[in-house]
Every structure is written in C-alpha cells, then in structure tokens.
C-alpha positions in Angstrom: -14.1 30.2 -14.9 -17.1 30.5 -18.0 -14.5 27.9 -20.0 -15.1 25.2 -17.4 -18.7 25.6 -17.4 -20.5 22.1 -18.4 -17.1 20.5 -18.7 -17.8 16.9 -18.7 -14.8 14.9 -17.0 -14.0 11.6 -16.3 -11.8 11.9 -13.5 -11.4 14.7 -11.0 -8.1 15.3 -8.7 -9.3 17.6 -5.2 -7.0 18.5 -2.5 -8.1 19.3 0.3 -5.8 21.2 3.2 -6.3 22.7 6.6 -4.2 23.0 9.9 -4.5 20.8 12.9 -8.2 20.4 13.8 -9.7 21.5 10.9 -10.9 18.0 9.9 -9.7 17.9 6.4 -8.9 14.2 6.9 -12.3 13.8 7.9 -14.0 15.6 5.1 -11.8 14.0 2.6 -12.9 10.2 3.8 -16.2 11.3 4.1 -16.2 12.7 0.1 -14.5 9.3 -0.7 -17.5 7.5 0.9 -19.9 9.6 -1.1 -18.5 9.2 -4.4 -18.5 5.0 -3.9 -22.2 5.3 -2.8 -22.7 7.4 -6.1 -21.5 4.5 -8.0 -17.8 6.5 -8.8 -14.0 4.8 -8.1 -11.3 7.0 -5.9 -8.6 6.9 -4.2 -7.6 8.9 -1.3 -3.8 9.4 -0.4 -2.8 11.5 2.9 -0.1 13.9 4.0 1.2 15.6 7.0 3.8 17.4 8.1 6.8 16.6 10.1 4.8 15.5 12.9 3.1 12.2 13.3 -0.2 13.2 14.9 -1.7 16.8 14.6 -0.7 19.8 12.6 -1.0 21.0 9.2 -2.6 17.7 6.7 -3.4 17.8 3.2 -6.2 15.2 1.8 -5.9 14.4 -1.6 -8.6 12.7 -3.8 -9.1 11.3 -7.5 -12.5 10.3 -7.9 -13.3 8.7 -11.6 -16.1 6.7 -13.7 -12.8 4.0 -13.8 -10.9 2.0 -11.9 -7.8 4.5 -10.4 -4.9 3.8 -8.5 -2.7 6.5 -9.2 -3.1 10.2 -8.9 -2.8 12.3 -11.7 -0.6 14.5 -13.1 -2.1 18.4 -11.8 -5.5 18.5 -9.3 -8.0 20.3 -10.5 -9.4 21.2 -7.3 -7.4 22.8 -4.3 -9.1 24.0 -1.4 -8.1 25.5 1.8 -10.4 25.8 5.2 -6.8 27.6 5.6 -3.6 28.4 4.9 -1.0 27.6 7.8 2.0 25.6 7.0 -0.2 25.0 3.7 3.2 25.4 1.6 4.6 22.6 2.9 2.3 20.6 0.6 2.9 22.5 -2.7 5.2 20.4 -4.1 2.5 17.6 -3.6 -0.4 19.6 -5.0 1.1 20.1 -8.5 -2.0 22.5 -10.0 -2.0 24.1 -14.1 -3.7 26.9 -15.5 -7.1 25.2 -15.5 -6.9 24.3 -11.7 -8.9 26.2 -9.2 -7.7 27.1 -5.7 -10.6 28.3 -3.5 -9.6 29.6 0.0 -11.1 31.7 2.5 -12.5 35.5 1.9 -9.6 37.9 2.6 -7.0 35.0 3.1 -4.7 34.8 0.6 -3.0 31.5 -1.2 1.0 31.5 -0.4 2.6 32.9 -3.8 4.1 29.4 -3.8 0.4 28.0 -5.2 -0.4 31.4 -6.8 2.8 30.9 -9.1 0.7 27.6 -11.2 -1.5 30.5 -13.0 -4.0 28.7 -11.3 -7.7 30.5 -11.2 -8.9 31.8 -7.4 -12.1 31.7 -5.5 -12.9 33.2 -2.4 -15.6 32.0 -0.3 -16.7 33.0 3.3 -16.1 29.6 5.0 -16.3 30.2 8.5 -19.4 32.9 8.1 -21.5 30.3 6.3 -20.4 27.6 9.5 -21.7 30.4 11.9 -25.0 30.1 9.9 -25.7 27.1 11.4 -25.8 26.2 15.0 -22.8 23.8 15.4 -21.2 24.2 12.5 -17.9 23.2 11.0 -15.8 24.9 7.9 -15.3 21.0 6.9 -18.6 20.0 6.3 -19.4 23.5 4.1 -16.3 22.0 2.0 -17.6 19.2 1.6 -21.0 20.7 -0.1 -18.6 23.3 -2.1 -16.6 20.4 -3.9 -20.1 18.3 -4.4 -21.5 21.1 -6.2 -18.8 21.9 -8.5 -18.3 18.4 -9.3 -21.7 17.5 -9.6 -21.8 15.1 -7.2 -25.5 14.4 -5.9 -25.8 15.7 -2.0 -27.5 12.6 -1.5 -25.1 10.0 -1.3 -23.1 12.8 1.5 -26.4 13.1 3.3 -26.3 9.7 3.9 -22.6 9.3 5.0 -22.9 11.7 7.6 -26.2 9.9 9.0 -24.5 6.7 9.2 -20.8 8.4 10.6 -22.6 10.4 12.8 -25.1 8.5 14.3 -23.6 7.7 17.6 -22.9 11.8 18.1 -26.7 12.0 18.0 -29.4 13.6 15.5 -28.9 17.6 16.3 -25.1 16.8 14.7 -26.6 15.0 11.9 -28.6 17.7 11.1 -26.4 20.3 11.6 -23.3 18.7 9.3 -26.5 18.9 6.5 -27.2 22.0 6.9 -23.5 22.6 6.3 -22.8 20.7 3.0 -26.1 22.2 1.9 -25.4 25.8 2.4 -21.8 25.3 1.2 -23.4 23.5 -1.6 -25.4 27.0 -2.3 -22.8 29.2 -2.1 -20.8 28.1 -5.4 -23.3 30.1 -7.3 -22.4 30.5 -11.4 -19.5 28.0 -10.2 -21.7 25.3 -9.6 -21.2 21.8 -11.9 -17.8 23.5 -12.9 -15.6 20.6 -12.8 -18.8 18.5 -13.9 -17.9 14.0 -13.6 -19.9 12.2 -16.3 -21.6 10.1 -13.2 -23.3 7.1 -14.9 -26.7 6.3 -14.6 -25.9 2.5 -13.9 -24.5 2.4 -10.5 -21.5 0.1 -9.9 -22.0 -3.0 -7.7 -20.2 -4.3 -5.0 -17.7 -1.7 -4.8 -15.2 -1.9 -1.1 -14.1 1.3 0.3 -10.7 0.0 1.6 -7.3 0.9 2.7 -4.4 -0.8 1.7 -3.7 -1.7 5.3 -6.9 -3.0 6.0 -6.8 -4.8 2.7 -3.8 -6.7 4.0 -5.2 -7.4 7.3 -8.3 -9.0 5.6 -5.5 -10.9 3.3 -3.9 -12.1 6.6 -6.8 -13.4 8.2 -8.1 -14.9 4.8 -4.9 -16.5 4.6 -5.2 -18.3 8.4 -3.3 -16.0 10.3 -5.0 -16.2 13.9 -2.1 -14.9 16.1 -0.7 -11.0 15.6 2.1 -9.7 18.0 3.5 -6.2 16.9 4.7 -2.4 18.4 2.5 0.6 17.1 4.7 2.0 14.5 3.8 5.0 11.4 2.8 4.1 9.0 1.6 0.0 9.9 -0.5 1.2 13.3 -4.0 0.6 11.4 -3.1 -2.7 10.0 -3.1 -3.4 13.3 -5.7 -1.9 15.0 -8.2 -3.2 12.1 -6.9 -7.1 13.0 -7.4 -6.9 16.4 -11.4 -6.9 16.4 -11.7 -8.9 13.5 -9.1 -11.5 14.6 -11.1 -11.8 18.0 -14.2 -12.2 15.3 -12.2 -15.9 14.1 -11.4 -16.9 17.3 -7.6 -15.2 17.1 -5.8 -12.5 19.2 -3.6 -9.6 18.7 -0.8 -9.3 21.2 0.6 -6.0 21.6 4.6 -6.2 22.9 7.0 -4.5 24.9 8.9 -3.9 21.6 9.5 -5.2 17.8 12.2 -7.8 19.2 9.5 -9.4 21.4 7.0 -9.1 19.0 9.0 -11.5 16.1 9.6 -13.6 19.2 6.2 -14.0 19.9 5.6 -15.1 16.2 8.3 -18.0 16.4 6.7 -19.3 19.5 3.1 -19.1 18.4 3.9 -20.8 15.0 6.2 -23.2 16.8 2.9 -24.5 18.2 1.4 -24.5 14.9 -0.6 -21.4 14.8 -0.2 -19.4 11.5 1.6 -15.7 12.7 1.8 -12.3 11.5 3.4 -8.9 12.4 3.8 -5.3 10.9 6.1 -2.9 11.3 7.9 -0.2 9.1 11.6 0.2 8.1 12.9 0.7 12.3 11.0 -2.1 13.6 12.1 -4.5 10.2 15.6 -3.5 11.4 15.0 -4.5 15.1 13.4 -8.0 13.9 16.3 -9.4 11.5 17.9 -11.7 13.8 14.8 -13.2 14.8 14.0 -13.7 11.2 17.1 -15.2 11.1 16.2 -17.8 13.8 12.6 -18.6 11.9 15.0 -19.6 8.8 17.4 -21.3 11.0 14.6 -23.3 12.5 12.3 -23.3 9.7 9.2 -21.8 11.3 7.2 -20.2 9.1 6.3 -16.3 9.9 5.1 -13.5 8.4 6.4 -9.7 8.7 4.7 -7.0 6.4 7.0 -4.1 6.5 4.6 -1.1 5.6 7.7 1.4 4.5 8.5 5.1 5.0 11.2 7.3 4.4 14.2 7.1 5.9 17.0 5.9 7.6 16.9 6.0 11.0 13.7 8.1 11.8 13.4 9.4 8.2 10.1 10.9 7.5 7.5 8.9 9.1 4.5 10.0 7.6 5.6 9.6 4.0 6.1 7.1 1.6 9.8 5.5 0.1 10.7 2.3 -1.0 13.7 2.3 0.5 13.9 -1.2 2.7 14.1 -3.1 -0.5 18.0 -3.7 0.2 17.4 -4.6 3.6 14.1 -7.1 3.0 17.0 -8.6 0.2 20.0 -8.8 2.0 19.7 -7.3 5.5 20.0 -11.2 7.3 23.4 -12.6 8.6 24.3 -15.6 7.0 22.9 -17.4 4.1 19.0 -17.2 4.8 17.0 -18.2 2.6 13.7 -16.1 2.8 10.5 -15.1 0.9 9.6 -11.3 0.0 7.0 -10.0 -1.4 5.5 -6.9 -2.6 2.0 -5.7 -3.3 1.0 -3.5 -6.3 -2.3 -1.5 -5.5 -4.6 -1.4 -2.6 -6.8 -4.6 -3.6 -3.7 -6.7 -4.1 -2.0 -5.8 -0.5 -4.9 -8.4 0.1 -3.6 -11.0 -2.2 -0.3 -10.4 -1.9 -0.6 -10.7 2.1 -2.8 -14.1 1.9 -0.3 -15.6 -0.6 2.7 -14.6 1.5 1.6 -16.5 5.1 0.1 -19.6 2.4 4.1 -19.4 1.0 5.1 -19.5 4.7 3.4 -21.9 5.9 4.2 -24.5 3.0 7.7 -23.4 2.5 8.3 -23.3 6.3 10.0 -20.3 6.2 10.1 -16.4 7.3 8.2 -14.2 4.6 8.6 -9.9 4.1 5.8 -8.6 2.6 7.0 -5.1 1.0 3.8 -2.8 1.3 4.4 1.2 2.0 2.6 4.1 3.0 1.3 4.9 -0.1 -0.4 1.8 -0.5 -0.8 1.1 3.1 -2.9 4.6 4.1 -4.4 5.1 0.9 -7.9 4.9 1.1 -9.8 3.1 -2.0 -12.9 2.6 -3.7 -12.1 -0.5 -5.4 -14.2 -3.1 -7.4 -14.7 -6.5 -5.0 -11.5 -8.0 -5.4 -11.7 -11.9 -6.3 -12.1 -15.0 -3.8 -8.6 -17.0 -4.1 -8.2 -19.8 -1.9 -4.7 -22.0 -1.6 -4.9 -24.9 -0.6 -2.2 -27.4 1.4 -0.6 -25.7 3.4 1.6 -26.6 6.2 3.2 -30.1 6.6 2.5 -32.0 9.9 3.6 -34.8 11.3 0.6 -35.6 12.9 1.2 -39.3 14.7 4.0 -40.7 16.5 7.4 -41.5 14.5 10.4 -43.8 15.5 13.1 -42.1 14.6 11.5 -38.8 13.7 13.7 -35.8 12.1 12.5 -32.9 11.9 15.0 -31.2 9.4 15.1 -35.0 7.2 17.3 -33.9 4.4 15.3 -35.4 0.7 12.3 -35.0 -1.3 11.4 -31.4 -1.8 13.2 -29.7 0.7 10.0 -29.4 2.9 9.8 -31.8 6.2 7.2 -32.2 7.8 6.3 -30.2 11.2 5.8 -32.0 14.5 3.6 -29.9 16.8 4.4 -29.8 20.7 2.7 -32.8 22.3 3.3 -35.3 19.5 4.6 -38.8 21.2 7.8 -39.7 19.5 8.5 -36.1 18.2 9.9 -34.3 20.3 12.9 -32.2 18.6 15.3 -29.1 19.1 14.3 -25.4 17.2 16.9 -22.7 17.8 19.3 -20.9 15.8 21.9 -23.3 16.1 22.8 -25.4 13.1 21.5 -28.9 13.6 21.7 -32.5 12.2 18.7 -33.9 10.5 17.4 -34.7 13.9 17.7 -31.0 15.2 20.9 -31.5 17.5 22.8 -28.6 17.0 26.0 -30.0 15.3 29.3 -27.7 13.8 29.6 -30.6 11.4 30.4 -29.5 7.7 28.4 -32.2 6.4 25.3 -30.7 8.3 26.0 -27.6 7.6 26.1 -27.9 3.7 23.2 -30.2 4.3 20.9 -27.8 6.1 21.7 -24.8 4.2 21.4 -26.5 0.7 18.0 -28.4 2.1 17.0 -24.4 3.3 18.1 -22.9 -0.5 16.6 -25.8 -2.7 13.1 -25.5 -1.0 12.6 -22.3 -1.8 14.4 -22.2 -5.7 12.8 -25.5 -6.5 9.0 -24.1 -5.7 7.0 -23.8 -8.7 5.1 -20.1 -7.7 3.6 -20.0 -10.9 1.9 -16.8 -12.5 1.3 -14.7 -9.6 5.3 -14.2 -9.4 4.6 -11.2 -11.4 2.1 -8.8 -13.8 2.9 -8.3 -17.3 1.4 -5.9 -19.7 1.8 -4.5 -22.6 3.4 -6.1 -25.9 6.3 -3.1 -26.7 10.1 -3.5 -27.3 10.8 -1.4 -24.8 9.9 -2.2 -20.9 9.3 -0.4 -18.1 10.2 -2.9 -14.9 8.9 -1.7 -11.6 7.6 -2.8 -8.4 5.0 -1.8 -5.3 3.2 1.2 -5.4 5.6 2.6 -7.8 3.4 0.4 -10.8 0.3 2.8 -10.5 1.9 6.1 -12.0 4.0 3.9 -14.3 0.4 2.0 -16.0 -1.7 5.4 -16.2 1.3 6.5 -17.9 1.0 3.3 -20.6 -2.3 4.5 -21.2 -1.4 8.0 -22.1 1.3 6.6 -24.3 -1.0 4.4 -26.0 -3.3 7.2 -26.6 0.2 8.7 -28.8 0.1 4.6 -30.8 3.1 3.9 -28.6 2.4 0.2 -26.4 5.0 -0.8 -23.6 5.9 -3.9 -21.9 5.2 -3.5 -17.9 6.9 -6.2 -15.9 6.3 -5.5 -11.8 7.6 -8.5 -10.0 5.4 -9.6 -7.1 8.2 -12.1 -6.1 11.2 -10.3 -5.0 12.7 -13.2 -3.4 13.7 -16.1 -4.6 14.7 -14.5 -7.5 13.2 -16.2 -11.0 15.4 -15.8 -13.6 14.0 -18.0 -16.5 11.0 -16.1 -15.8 12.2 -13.1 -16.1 13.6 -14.0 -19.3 10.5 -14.8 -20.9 9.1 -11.9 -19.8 11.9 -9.8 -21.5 12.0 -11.7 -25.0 12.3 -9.8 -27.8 12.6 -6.4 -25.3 15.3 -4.0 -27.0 15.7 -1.9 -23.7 14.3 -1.2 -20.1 13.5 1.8 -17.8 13.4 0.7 -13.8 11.0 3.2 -12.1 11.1 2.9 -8.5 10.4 5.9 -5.4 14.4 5.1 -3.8 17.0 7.7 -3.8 20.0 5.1 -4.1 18.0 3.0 -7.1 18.2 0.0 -4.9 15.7 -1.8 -7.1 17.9 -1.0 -10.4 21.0 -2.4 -8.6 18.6 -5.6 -7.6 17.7 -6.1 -11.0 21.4 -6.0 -12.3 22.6 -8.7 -9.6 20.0 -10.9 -10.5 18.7 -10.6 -14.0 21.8 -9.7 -15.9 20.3 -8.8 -19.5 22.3 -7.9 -23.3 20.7 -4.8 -23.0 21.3 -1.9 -20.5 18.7 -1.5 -17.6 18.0 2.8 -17.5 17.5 3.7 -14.2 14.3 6.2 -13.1 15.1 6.5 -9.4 13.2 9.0 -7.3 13.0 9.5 -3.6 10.2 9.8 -1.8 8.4 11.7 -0.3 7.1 13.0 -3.5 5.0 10.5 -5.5 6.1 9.3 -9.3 3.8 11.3 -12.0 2.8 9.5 -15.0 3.6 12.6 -16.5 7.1 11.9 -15.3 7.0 8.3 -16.7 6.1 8.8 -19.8 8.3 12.1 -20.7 10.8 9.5 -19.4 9.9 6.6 -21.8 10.1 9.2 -24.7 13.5 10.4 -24.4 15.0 6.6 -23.2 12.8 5.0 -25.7 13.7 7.4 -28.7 9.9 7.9 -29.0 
C-alpha cells in the first residue's frame, strides 16, 4: 500500500457490495451526495442479483474533479460489509493490481476477486458498529472510503442530518459516530486513494437519476396526464411524477395493466391533454397495438421504454439495448412513428421534453429509448440548460363548416378539434378514414392517409438535436443511448495516443435522416457500431437505412455487462489499423 500513499487522482472508481439488508444502496447514494456537496461530479450505477427486490447488491461509484458519465475501466476501491453471493458481481467489478479490496477481519474475498492481484485489507466492521449504540456496518464504510479518498467528513455529516432527520437526532448522531470511527480506523491507509478536490467549489450541481431526469423533461415538456403499470426498471420514473405532476395541477393514473394504461394516454390526449407513460421491453410489447391506433388516429402520445435484458422476463434488473428492433419495426402496418433515445443522464431530460414537443406537433405516437443504465444511474451532473419549444400542438379552436380532421395538404399536420368544439365533431379509431374521419376501405384514402401520415414526419425539419457529433477522424465510431459514455471516455484516451475519432450517436432513431447522416460521414474511410445488443440490432439498423461505400464493423455486446472504454478503444486500434 506505501506506493499509493499521497497519490493524487482525478477520478476514483468504489464498489461497494453487501447482502440483502446491509444498506450498501444506501451508503452508496449517501457517498454520492457527499461528494456533490464537496464540489466533485459522480455517477452511481446499481446491481442486483436475480431478484428484483432484496438480496445480494453491489453499488458502484466514480467520483471525479470532471464531468463523468461512464465508469472506468478497473475500480480502485472494492469493499465488502460481506461476502454472500458477492461473486455474482465480479465480472462487474473489474479490479488490477493497484486496486484494493477491503472486507471484513477473518472473512475472506471469493478467489474469484482474489485472482486480479488486487491488494487486501481487513478491517473489524461490525466490532467498530457495536462501538456505538445503534450502529450500522454501512455507515463505518462510508467513513472508511472518505478517509482513504480524502473526502472531507463534513459534507457526509451533513447528508446524514438532512436524510435522517425524520428518524430523529439519537440516529443522527449515531450514523456520525459511525463514519467517524470508520474514518479512524484506516490508520497509515488514510488519504490512499487521495482526489485532487479543488478549492473552488462547483455551482449549481443536480444530483439526479436518469429517470427522474426524464420525468422532469416530461413535465417541462407539458405532459400533465401519466397512466402506467409498475415495471423494473421504469417504477421510479413514475413514482418521482406522481407528486410533482400533482405540484402542476396533473395526475398519475396507475392501471390495471400496460394495455389500459396506452389506452388511457389516447383518451386523455384525445381531449387535448399532453400524455406520457413508461414501461420496459414486456410492457412496450403489451402497448404496440395501441400505439398503432395513436398513428392510425393521429393522437399524439408518448411511451419511454426504460429497457432491460431480455426476452420475455430477461434479466430485469440489468441493462441491454435490446428493444431497438421492436421501437423500429415492432407495429403492424405502415406506422409512421417517432423514436428517440437519450445519451447520458442530463439528456434523458432533453431527450424526454423534445419527444412529447415532437408529439404533440407532429400528432403522432413517440418511443423514447432510455435503459437501465441511464434510467437508475444516479448522477452528479452540472445544471443542465433551460430549452423551451415553442408551437406545439395544432387546434382547431372555433367552429368549422365542413371541418376534416385528417384534411389531406400543406404539411401533413391538421389541425386538432378538441371534444366540445361546435361544428367539429369527427371519428378517431383505428379504422382507416376519409379526410373527414369516416372509416372508408377506399384505395384512394388509403394511399391518402398513409402518404399524409409518412410525409409529416419525413418532411419535419428536426434540425441539430437529431444527433451529437464529435471528433474530426477518418474513422467513426457510430453509436447510440447509454452505449456513447464508454465509447467518448474512450476518444479521450485515444486522443491522449494523437489519434482523434469521429463520434456520431443519433438521438433520432426514427424517421431515419439520411442526408444527414451523410454529412456527418464525409470524408469517413470506415466505421465501428458499438452498441450493449447480443443480435447487433443497431448495426443491422444502420445498414437498412444508411447504406454507405465503406463497410460498417460491428462491436455488439450483450448486456448485462457494461461496454469499457478500454474495450472501445483496443477495438478502434485493431479496426482502425491504429
């Protein structure tokens, strides 16, 4: 350990692992709290095991003087309140020779951790808990980890009187005495995975999740109707709208099911109230005729799919982006739709606000493509920006002889009468309809409706935001979601070497934009699709749609493990000829 003394870092990776009850979840969002106060970014991401609620967790942390939205490539710091079912995690705990597992006295790490050549420290956990009257093994972690990253108790002293407060001041009290004795106890250990903490504090930094980010987006964007079914891993999305949506004068309805919850949607927008659900891969499934009948009838919804592994079941509490295939193609017919997919935590906000404003003027269904990565990850972020879109839905607002609804003309977009409008009254369902919203088996309305359906969407100018674009290099990495974190840490390794890429990570899955695209790609010699799917459904996409000179290399890698940069950029060098 004498090697790491006084080494100055700016980023640390901790992982933090317990069985059911031992509050590592806890400790770990309390740590991330800390290190914001302290003026530090983070992210934290979260694991479990087969179950969905209880058992074994793992929370894992990488706290920096920088912006982060990606792990890195080893943690530096793994420790255990203890070890049962703890190998589960080790493939997601990758550690090195200069990581340090710390684990109860006279508990020994599984071989399977051992194996990394990592250093070990044993430390009486539970003895220095009993120290205290009402202690708790979590809180002692939480002063080990401090100490050794130099992290000012502080900031933690003050987390645990603001969490705490309602639990009364004899817990206060004793959680300090906790961190502080655990803080003690590191001994010659102490400051040895020292962060360069900066004397100028950050300002206005949001400790965030990626689901609460895209609630905040929804409600931003107008949304003040929710109907939804509890589902892993969208549940918080929901439960963090449904106070604030009463806080704007909306409501949050929960259904019977995911088919009654899209219902609900189509009826609440049908009155003219801007609607949102969330759900994950099995609920999206559930909801695709209804989408269907929001195209049909062009009334706008939105549906953010927050995705896990799969099929079926799959592996709820880890992340895959594996629905892309079914947000693409998955509705009957031709059905024109929107989808969309966020890149970090602070953009599941944008993303989510831009989708329902695309919605609502486009009058149509929108997916938003978010995932458990993004969606649980917890995030200290810098504010993100203020964007506010403005025209939105078209009404017809007065009486209108001879009023169609579905008027064929202009751009695609007619306008909306509301219920009650004198003179207005027309038919939504999933039939196809004449201009006037009869249903009709005409062909003539049929090519009408679905061309005036197609053309709306194609023919919208969705300027910049369809996509971000780094990087000046010949070669490009193209990727999407979550799956651009690991892929820009790993541009900035690479450009450490003198080697620059091109990034291209479509926000805009759907409608496709191919002259874009092409812009985007001049003067690129070849291109690596990273993406967390086992069947490369992203590659595939990209070959149906943006059919290129130059062959598309596939990285394709399933989840539940996350993408390295490491991984990326050893990747790069070999397709690259780096």
């Amino acid at each position: 350990m004498e090697e790491h003394k006084d080494r100055a870092s700016s980023s640390i990776s901790i992982a933090l692992i317990g069985s059911g009850g031992a509050g590592v979840m806890t400790a770990g969002s309390m740590l991330l709290e800390a290190a914001g106060r302290a003026g530090l970014f983070g992210i934290m991401t979260r694991s479990a095991g087969p179950q969905i609620r209880g058992g074994e967790a793992a929370a894992m942390l990488r706290l920096a003087t920088f912006p982060v939205e990606s792990h890195d490539n080893e943690f530096d710091i793994l420790l255990a309140i203890d070890w049962l079912n703890a190998d589960r995690f080790r493939a997601e705990i990758p550690l090195g020779t200069q990581s340090l597992i710390i684990g109860e006295t006279d508990a020994e790490p599984p071989q399977a951790f051992t194996d990394s050549g990592a250093r070990t420290l044993e430390l009486p956990l539970k003895q220095i808990a009993r120290e205290t009257d009402g202690g708790r093994e979590n809180m002692v972690v939480l002063g080990v980890v401090c100490s050794l990253i130099g992290l000012p108790l502080e900031p933690l002293h003050q987390v645990l009187e603001s969490l705490l407060k309602r639990k009364g001041q004899a817990a206060i009290d004793s959680s300090v005495a906790c961190v502080d004795s655990g803080a003690a106890h590191t001994g010659k250990h102490q400051g040895s995975y020292q962060l360069s903490l900066s004397s100028e504090k950050q300002c206005d930094l949001w400790n965030i999740s990626g689901n609460e980010a895209a609630g905040l987006g929804a409600i931003r964007g107008g949304v003040r109707f929710v109907a939804a079914y509890p589902i892993t891993p969208a549940t918080e999305l929901l439960e963090w709208m449904a106070p604030a949506l009463e806080q704007v004068g909306g409501i949050l309805v929960q259904a019977e099911d995911e088919l009654a919850s899209v219902n609900q949607l189509i009826g609440a927008s049908f009155g003219g109230t801007p609607s949102l659900t969330a759900t994950s891969g099995p609920g999206l499934a559930l909801m695709t005729e209804s989408i269907g009948l929001a195209v049909a009838s062009e009334t706008p919804i939105v549906v953010v799919d927050v995705m896990r592994g799969g099929p079926s079941t799959g592996i709820p509490t880890k992340s895959e982006q594996s629905d892309l295939n079914i947000a693409i193609y998955g509705l009957h017919g031709d059905a024109p739709h929107l989808v969309l997919a966020p890149m970090s935590v602070a953009d599941c906000l944008f993303t989510t606000q831009w989708a329902i404003h695309l919605a609502e003027k486009l009058q149509t269904a929108a997916i938003v493509l978010s995932d458990q990565n993004l969606g649980q990850t917890r995030a200290i972020i810098e504010r993100p920006a203020d964007v506010a879109f403005v025209s939105g839905r078209s009404i017809q607002e007065t009486p209108m002889e001879g009023y169609q609804r579905y008027a064929v003309g202009g751009n695609g977009v007619s306008p909306m009468a509301l219920p009650g409008t004198a003179g207005c009254q027309y038919t939504a369902d999933g039939l196809e309809h004449a201009p006037s919203g009869i249903p009709s088996s005409r062909a003539e309305d049929h090519r009408q409706q679905l061309d005036k359906r197609r053309d709306k969407l194609v023919n919208h100018d969705y300027g910049d935001h369809w996509a971000l674009i780094e990087g000046e290099g010949e070669f490009a990495v193209i990727t999407w979601g979550s799956s651009l974190a690991p892929v820009r840490e790993a541009r900035a390794m690479l450009l450490s070497d003198g080697i620059d890429i091109r990034i291209i990570a479509p926000r805009l899955l759907l409608p496709v934009q191919p002259e874009r695209m092409q812009q985007a790609l001049a003067g690129v010699t070849g291109a690596l699709v990273v993406e967390q799917s086992h069947g490369a459904q992203f590659f595939h996409y990209l070959q149906a749609f943006y059919p290129q000179k130059f062959e598309f290399m596939s990285m394709a890698q399933p989840g539940p493990l996350p993408i390295r940069p490491e991984q990326v950029v050893a990747d790069i060098k070999t397709r690259g000829k780096y």
